[in-house]
C-alpha positions as CSV (number, residue, x, y, z in Angstrom):
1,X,0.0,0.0,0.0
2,X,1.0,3.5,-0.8
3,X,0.2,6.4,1.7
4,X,0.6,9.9,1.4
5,X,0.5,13.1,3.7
6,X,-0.4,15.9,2.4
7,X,-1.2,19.7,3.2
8,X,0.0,23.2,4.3
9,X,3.1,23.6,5.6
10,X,2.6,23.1,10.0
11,X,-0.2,20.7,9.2
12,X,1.3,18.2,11.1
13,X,2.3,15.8,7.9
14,X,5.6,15.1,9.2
15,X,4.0,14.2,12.4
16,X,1.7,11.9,11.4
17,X,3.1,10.1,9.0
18,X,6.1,9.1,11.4
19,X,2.7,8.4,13.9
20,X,0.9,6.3,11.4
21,X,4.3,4.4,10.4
22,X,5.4,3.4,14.1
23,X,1.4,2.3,14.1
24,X,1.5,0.0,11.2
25,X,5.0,-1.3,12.3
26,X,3.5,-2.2,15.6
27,X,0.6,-4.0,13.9
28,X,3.5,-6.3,11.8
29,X,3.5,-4.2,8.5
30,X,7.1,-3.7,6.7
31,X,7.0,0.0,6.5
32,X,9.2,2.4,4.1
33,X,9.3,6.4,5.0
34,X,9.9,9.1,2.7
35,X,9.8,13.0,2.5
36,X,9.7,15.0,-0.7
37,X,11.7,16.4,-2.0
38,X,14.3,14.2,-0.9
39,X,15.0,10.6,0.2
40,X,18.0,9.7,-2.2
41,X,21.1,11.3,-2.6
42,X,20.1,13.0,-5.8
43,X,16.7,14.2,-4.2
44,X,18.7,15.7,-1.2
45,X,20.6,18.2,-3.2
46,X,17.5,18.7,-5.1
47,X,15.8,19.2,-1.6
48,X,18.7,21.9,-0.7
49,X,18.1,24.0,-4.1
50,X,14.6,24.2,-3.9
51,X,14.1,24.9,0.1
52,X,17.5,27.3,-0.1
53,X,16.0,31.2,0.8
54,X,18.3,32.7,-1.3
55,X,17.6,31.0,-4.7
56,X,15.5,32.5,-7.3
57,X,13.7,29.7,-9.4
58,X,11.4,30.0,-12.3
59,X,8.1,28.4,-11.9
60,X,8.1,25.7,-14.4
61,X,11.7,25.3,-13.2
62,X,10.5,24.6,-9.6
63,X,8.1,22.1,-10.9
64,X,10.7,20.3,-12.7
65,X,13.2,19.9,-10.0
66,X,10.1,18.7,-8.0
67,X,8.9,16.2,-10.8
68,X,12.7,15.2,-11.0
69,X,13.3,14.6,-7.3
70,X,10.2,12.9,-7.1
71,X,11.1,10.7,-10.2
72,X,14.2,9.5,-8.3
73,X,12.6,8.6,-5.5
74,X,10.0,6.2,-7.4
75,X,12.6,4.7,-9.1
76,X,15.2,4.5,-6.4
77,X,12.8,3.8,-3.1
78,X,9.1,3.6,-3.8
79,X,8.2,1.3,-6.8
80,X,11.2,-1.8,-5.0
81,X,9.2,-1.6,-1.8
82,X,6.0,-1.3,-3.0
83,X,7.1,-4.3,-5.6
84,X,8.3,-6.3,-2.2
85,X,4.6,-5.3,-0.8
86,X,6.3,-3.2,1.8
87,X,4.1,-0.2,2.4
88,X,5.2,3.1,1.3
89,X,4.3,6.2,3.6
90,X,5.5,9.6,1.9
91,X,5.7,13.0,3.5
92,X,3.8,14.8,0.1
93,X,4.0,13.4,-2.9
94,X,2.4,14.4,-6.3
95,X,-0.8,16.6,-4.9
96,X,2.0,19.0,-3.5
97,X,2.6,19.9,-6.8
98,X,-0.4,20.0,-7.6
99,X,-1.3,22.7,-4.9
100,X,1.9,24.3,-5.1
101,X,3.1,24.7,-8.3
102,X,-0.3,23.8,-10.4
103,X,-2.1,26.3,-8.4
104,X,-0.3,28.8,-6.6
105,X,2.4,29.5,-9.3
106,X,-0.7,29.1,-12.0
107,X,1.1,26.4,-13.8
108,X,-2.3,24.7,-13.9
109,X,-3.1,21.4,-12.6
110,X,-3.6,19.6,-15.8
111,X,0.1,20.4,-17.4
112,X,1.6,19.7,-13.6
113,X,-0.5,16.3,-13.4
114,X,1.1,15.5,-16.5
115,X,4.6,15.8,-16.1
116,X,4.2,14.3,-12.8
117,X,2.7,11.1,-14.2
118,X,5.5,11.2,-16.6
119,X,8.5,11.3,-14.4
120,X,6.3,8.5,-11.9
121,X,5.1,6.4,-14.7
122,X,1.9,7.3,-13.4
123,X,2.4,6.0,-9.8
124,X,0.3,7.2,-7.3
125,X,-0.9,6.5,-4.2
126,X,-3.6,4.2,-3.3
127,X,-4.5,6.4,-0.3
128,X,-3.4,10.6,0.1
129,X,-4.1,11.6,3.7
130,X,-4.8,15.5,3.4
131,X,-4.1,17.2,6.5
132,X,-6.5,20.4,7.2
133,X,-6.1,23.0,9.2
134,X,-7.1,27.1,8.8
135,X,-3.6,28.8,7.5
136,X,-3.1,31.3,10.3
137,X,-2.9,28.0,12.4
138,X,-0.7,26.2,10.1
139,X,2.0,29.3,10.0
140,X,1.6,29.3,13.9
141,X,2.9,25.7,13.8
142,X,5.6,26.4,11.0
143,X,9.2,26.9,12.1
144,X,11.2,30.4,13.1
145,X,13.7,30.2,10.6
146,X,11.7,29.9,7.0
147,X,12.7,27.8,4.0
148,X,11.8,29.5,0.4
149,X,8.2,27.7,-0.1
150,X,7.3,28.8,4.0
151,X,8.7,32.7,3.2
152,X,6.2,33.3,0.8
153,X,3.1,35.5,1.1
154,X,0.0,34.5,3.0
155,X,-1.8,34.7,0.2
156,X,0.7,32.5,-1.8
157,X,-0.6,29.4,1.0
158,X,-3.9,30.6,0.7
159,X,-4.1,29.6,-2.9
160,X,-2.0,26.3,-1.8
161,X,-5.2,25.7,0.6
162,X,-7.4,26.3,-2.7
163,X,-5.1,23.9,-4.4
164,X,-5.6,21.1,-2.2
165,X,-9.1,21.6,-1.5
166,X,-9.4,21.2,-5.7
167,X,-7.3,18.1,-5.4
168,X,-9.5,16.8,-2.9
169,X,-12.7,17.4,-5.4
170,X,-11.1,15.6,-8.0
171,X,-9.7,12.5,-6.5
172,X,-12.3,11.6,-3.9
173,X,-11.5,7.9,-3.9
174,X,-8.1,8.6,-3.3
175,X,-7.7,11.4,-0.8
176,X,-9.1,11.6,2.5
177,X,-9.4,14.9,4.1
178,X,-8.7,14.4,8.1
179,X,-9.1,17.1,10.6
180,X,-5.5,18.2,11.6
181,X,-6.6,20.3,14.6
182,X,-6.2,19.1,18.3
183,X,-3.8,17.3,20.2
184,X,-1.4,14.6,17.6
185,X,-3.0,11.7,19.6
186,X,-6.3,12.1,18.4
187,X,-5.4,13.3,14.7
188,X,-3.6,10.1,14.3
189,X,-7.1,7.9,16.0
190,X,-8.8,9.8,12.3
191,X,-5.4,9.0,10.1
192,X,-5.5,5.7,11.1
193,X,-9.0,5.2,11.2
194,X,-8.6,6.7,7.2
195,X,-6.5,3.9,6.1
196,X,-8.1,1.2,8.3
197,X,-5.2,0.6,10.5
């Protein structure tokens, strides 16, 4: 099985998805972890270029390095685990660029869908667990020190909010959308209670 986290930045993704991965390890599932951008070598110095304050990147550029990081990680991580039956839980995965890139850049959804199937050969997850929570609490919850997506504008996340709340309306048998608010304990009861854990 394939799991994914997704929402604003201090949703709580991070969180839960290490929650729901010591859950499933408990119950006797092989469990693989993975954040995007990242988790390879390649994806790491990706990770650095993208997140790095001081760079300046083009949108379509910025969806590329995404779809690129994200293409090593299938290919590297993902698709052998899955392939083992292992179960895959990733920290975002495709509907961030979706949100972030399709959306808020106005790249449009369609065009970033279809790269991203590309460089995944069309890999993606068989459940997306979307975090929500109101933006002024999610940039409560975000770090002091800010990477280049968390710098931007408030309205720059409110249109990520609008992105995944599209992605939401057109995937409904694939993303669940789970309360983030309240103590982690009881978000992680509804995560796991999403993915029948």
């Amino acid at each position: 099985m394939f799991i994914s986290f997704e929402g604003l930045d201090g949703s709580g993704k991070t969180t839960q998805a290490a929650l729901l991965a010591e859950a499933a390890r408990a119950a006797g599932w092989e469990v693989v972890s993975v954040r995007e951008p990242g988790g390879t070598a390649a994806g790491e110095r990706v990770r650095t270029l993208l997140l790095d304050p001081e760079a300046r990147i083009a949108p379509w550029a910025e969806a590329l390095l995404y779809a690129a990081a994200r293409a090593q990680l299938v290919a590297e991580v993902i698709r052998p685990a899955l392939d083992r039956g292992a179960t895959v839980i990733a920290d975002r995965y495709v509907d961030s660029s979706l949100a972030y890139q399709g959306v808020a850049r106005g790249l449009g959804v369609a065009e970033v869908l279809e790269v991203n199937l590309a460089a995944t050969g069309r890999l993606l997850p068989d459940r997306t667990i979307l975090l929500e929570l109101p933006a002024g609490r999610a940039a409560e919850r975000r770090d002091a020190v800010a990477d280049r997506i968390e710098s931007e504008a408030e309205h720059f996340h409110a249109s990520v909010a609008g992105g995944f709340a599209d992605v939401a309306r057109r995937f409904p048998d694939r993303v669940v959308v789970v309360d983030g608010s309240g103590p982690p304990a009881d978000v992680a009861a509804r995560v796991q209670a999403a993915v029948g854990l």
